[in-house]
N, C-alpha and C positions, 0 to 999 in steps of 0.2 A: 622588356616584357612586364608589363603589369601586373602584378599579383593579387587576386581574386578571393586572398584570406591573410594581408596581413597582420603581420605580428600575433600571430595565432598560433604557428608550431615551433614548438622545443624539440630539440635532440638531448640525449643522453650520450656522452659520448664515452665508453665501462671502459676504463684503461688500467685498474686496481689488481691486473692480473700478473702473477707473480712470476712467469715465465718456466715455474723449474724442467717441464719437459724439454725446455730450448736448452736447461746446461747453461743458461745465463745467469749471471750475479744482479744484474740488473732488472728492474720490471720488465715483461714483453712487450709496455707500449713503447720502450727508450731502447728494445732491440734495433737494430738499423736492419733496411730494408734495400739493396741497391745503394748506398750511400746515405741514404734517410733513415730518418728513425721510422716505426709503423704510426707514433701518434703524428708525426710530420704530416706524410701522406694523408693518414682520415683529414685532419682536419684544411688542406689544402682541397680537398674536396667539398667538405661542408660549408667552407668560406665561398664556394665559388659558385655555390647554388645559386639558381635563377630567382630565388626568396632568401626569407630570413627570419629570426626572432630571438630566442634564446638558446645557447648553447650554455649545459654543463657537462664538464670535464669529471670524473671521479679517479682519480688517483690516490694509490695506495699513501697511509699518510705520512710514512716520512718520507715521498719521493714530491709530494704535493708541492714544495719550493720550485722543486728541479723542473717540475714538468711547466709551471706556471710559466717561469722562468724561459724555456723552450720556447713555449708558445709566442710569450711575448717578442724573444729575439728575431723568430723565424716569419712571424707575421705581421710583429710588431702591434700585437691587443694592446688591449686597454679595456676599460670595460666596456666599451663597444666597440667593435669592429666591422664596416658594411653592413650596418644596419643589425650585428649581430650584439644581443647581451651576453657575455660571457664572463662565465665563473669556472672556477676549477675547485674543486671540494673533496673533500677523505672521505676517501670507499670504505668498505664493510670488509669482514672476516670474507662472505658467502658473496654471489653475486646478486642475490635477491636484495642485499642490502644496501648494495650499491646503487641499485636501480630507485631505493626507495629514497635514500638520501639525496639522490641528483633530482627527484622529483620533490623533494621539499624545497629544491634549489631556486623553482621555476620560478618565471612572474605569474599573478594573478591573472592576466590575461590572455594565458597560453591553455587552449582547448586541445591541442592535440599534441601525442608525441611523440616522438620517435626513440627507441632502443637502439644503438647502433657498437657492436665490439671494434674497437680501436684494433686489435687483433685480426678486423678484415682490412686490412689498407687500402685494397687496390679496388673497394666497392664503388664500381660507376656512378656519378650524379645521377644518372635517370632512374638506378634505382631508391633513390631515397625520395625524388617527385614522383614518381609511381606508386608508391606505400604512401607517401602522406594525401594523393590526389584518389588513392583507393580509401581511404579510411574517413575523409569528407565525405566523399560519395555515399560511401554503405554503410557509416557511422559504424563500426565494428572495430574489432583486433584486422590487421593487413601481415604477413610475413612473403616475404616473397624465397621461392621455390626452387628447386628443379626438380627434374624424376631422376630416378633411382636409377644409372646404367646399367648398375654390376651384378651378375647372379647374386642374390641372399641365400645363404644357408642358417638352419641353425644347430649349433654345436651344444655335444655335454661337456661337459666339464673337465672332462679326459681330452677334449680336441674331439671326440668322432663325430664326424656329421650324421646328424639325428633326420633333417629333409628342408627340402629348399622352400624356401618362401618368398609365396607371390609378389612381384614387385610392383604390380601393376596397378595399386592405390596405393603405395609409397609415396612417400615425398622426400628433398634432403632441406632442410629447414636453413633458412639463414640469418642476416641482419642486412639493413635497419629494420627492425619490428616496428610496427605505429600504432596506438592505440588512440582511443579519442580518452584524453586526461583521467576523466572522470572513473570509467574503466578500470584504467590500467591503478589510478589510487586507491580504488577496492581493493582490485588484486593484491594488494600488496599491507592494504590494513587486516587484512584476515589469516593471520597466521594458522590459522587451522587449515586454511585451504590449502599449506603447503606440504601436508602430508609427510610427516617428518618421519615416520612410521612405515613409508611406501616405498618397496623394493624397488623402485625405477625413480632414480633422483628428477630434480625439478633441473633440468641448465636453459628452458627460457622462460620470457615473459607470456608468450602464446601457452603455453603449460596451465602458467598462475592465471591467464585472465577465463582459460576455457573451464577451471576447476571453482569459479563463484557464476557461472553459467553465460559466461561472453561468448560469442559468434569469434570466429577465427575464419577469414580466407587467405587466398593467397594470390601473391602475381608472380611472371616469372622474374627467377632471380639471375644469376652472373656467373658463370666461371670464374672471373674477375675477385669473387666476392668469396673469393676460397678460403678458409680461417688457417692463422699461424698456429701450429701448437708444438711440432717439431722440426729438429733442423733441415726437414726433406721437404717440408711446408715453404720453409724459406728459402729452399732453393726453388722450388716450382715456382713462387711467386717473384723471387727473382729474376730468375730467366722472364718470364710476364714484362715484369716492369721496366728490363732494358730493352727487352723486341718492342714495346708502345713507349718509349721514353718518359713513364710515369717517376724513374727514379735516377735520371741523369744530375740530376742537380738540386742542392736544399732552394723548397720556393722562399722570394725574394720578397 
């Protein structure tokens, strides 16, 4: 398949996440997954895309060896791999700063990019050519989606439920986020837009880019693209990934 914009998009790939709701000593991207570790799995995905450009890694920094190390064994990098530039770089305390250092990471010639948590393993290729081929298109922020299944209620602070809320412009937000570069470097030079003062924390890049006045849509997202955060996360996602054999074996 020919690619109709290369070497134009970068991934972020936010692996600097510390795990402790897993109960792991280890970072969450070097939790295992089915036998795989979770940064295993993303980046066996990323490598296998129908494109390519630049791929950075943010890993927390004294795991940065370990994870570099990883990559190389299991995919066997270098600095480029299938057309891919890849670097592996020290995250940030906050996740905003992770996002900001793997974007100083990029090459000068990468317009667009993508946000992707290492934390979602089993996120489908289609959806990360769907957010990068939505954000060509409409030049905008892309997150891709689902709706909301579950009753919403909302509660006081005691537990009572106070009344249910509508779900029906809900959405559940996910990753890869894509933003076209330029954008998303705003976002992230303007530390006042981050609100540091605002009862409702910042946890993504759609947040920061729709708070300096970006457009945000969306496509659909994945079951598949369920995020780790506890160990009932990694059983759902396990059971996942032995019924599709995403996690039979480290890839080769």
């Amino acid at each position: 398949m020919t690619d109709p914009h290369p070497a134009r998009t970068g991934i972020i790939l936010v692996a600097a996440g510390r795990g402790e709701r897993l109960g792991a000593e280890l970072p969450k991207a070097l939790v295992h997954l089915a036998a795989r570790t979770l940064i295993d799995h993303a980046l066996s995905t990323i490598v296998s895309l129908p494109w390519s450009g630049d791929l950075v890694v943010v890993a927390p920094e004294a795991w940065r060896g370990a994870i570099h190390h990883q990559a190389h064994q299991t995919h066997g990098f270098a600095s480029v791999t299938d057309g891919w530039r890849i670097t592996v770089v020290a995250g940030g305390v906050e996740r905003h700063e992770s996002v900001r250092l793997g974007l100083a990471a990029m090459g000068d010639d990468i317009d667009t990019v993508l946000v992707h948590d290492a934390a979602r393993p089993l996120t489908p290729d289609t959806v990360f050519t769907e957010v990068r081929d939505a954000v060509h298109r409409h030049r905008c922020g892309v997150v891709p989606a689902l709706p909301v299944a579950d009753t919403l209620k909302s509660v006081a602070a005691d537990g009572t439920i106070e009344h249910t809320i509508d779900r029906g412009s809900l959405i559940a937000v996910q990753t890869p986020q894509g933003f076209p570069r330029a954008l998303l470097e705003r976002a992230h030079a303007e530390p006042e837009q981050r609100a540091p003062h605002s009862p409702v924390p910042v946890t993504d890049d759609a947040e920061l880019v729709q708070r300096v006045g970006g457009v945000v849509r969306t496509v659909p997202g994945s079951m598949r693209a369920h995020k780790v955060t506890t160990p009932d996360d990694l059983k759902l996602l396990e059971a996942l990934a032995v019924s599709t054999g995403s996690g039979t074996k480290a890839s080769a």
